[in-house]
C-alpha positions, 0 to 999 in steps of 0.5 A: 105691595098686592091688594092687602099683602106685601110681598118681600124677598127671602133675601131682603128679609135676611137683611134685617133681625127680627128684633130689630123689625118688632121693635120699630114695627118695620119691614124692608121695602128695597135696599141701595148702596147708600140707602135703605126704604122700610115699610113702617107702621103709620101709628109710630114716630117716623121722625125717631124711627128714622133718626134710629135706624140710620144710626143703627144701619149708617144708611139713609133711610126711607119709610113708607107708612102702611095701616097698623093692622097690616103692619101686625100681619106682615110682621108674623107672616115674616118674622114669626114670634115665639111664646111672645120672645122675640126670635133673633137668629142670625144666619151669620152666626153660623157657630150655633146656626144648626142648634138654634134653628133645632130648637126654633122648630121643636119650641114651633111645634114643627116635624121637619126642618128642611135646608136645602140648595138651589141654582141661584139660593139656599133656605131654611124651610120647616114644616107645621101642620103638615106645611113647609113655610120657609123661615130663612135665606142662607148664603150660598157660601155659607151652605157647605159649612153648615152641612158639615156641621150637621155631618159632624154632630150625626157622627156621618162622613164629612168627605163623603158628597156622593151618595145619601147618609143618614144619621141621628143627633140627641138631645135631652127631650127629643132626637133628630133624625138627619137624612143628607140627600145629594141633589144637583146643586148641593146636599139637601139636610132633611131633620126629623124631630122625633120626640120622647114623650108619649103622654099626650098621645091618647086615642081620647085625642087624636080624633076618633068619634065615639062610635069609631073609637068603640069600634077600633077599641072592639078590635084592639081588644081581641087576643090575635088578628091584625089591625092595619092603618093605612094612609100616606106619609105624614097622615099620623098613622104611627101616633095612632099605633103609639096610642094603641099601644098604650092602651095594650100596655099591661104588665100581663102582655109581652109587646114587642115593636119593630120601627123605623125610626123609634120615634117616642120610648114607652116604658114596660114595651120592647122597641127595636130599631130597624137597621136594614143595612146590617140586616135588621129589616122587618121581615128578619124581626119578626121571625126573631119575636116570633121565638120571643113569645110575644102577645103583641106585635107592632110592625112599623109598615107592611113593605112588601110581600114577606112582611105581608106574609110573616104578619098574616103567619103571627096572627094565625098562630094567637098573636096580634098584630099592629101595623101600617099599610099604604093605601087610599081607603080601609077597604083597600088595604084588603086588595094592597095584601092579596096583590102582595101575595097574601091568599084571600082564605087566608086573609079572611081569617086573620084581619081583625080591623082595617082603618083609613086614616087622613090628617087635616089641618084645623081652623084657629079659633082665634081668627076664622071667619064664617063667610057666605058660601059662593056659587061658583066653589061648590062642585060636589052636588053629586054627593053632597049638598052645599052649604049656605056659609062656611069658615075661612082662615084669616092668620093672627099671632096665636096660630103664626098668621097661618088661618090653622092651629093643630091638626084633626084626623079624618077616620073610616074604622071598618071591624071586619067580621064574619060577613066581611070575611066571607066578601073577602074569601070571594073577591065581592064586588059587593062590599061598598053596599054592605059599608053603606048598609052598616053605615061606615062613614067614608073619609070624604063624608067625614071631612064633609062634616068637619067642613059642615061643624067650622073645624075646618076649611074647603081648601083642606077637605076639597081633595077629600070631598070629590068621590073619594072612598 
């Protein structure tokens, strides 16, 4: 145990159910040939505690008492509770080990499930809020059968161990996504949970501030042009397009979407699944929709020069189109096109919106704590004032003792008009004055705000906050 922390193996972890250490507020301390130690809370009987679990285990048991609160923290940190039930999943049981691991992390709220192999182990780590936390230790002799099992309900090949596959598993509420990487050691499973129902998803919450939202809603509604979101995997750019295109979503509207993967169906809009091993790649679509008298056109993400060109071609011949692009800023999606081959006359008269998108993750307001700010953490003099006091994370049940619950997004919204276009048409080295001047705030003095308000912590904003345009 280190300071107000204990510190315990995956595999020791494995050794004892989750309802099991609930139900006797325990943790596993070390394990002998005969004997067992447990970490215990000190407000329970340790006579019967110890009395049952030797019983149960047919071991000799040795507790060792810790302070309740610490006891609480542990317990969530390790065995995470869902909805208040007890989670009791077996790695041994490896019948059913694929689904209920599935259906753990959709009821978690989490993205990606990763089961993967090493040298020495094999885990289960899933992703919440943009972060793996590992959940569970496999036996190594326990690994090949559990990726057949995968192969098998991806309808992917068994004997197949050389090369990746990729494959899709249904459900009645979501689709998992399965992508099989061959590694040195073993298989890597990476399963995506894509999820069918798109009515949460709203521009109203996904983060905009009232003056964005106006002017990217400015952008949406012109008749041709093209709006590009950029940022990394995982920034929510996709959610964003969903949303807009929710909004487009008329019966007067012909909208048609190339994607990979389709990740939620919107009635009333025609969404095509990229297929680039038979020859469904973004750049043959869109010739396809071009023929499909189209109002709106969503491409998934701008790859490469062809697509960049076929999409600059649509929005000059009266259609709109939406897509992603990756880059570091909304400005710098206008030098990524014209290094992909895209004129910049060209691309002067046909970008309609440029947006930067970032996602951090929130505090929970259940357990944050506003502490003094220290001297020593605060490097951004140059741009940015410090503040007296700030909000930390903490971790309780309600966010699984993480410190955050949900995540926000970080905008920069550039509506690009006649000015913009002509700096665009001669290369400008004057653009960051003209943002300023219009005051078009920059991703790392949004997530100084964010900082500033509680929303969220340094150790979210900082990569943000250090001269980041």
């Amino acid at each position: 145990m280190e300071g107000n922390d204990i510190n315990i193996s995956p595999e020791l972890l494995q050794l004892v159910r989750s309802d099991l250490a609930w139900h006797y507020r325990v943790l596993p301390k070390e394990k002998g040939e005969n004997n067992f130690s447990f970490y215990v809370d000190e407000q329970t009987d340790q006579d019967i505690t110890n009395e049952e679990l030797e019983a149960l285990l047919g071991l000799n048991v040795e507790l060792f008492p810790i302070d309740k609160k610490l006891m609480q923290r542990s317990l969530g940190k390790f065995y995470r509770k869902s909805n208040n039930e007890e989670s009791n999943l077996k790695i041994d049981a490896k019948t059913d080990f694929v689904d209920r691991i599935i259906q753990e992390a959709n009821h978690l709220g989490s993205s990606d499930i990763h089961i993967e192999i090493f040298a020495d182990k094999a885990r289960v780590r899933i992703r919440i809020d943009g972060n793996l936390i590992q959940r569970y230790a496999v036996d190594k002799s326990d690994y090949p059968e559990i990726v057949n099992k995968v192969k098998i309900r991806a309808n992917l090949d068994i004997s197949e161990k050389r090369l990746p596959q990729d494959g899709r598993i249904q459900y009645e509420d979501f689709d998992i996504r399965v992508s099989i990487l061959p590694t040195l050691h073993g298989e890597k499973i990476v399963l995506r949970i894509l999820g069918h129902d798109a009515s949460s998803i709203s521009l109203d919450k996904i983060g905009f501030s009232a003056k964005d939202k106006n002017k990217y809603l400015d952008g949406v509604r012109r008749p041709n042009g093209i709006i590009l979101i950029s940022g990394p995997t995982g920034s929510g750019k996709t959610t964003t397009l969903y949303a807009t295109l929710k909004v487009l979503n008329e019966e007067k509207r012909n909208i048609v979407t190339v994607e990979d993967p389709v990740e939620y169906t919107l009635e009333g809009i025609n969404q095509v699944q990229l297929k680039e091993s038979i020859g469904l790649t973004f750049a043959s679509a869109l010739r396809s929709f071009l023929r499909q008298d189209p109002d709106v056109i969503m491409l998934g993400e701008i790859r490469d020069s062809e697509t960049a060109q076929m999409a600059i071609r649509a929005a000059l011949t009266g259609h709109l189109v939406l897509s992603t692009i990756h880059t570091n800023s909304a400005w710098g999606t206008i030098s990524r096109l014209i290094d992909m081959g895209v004129p910049p006359f060209l691309l002067a008269n046909t970008i309609n919106t440029s947006v930067a998108q970032r996602l951090v993750r929130k505090l929970c307001e259940e357990c944050k704590d506003e502490v003094e700010f220290a001297e020593t953490k605060w490097q951004f003099e140059d741009r940015f004032s410090k503040p007296e006091k700030h909000n930390v994370s903490v971790g309780c049940e309600s966010c699984h003792y993480t410190g955050y619950k949900g995540r926000v997004a970080l905008y920069e919204v550039i509506p690009i008009d006649n000015r913009l276009s002509t700096l665009i048409k001669e290369n400008s080295n004057d653009v960051q004055v003209e943002l300023k001047e219009r005051g078009i705030k920059s991703i790392s003095e949004k997530a100084y705000e964010l900082l500033i308000d509680g929303t969220t912590s340094l150790d979210e904003v900082y990569p943000y906050l250090s001269n980041y345009e």
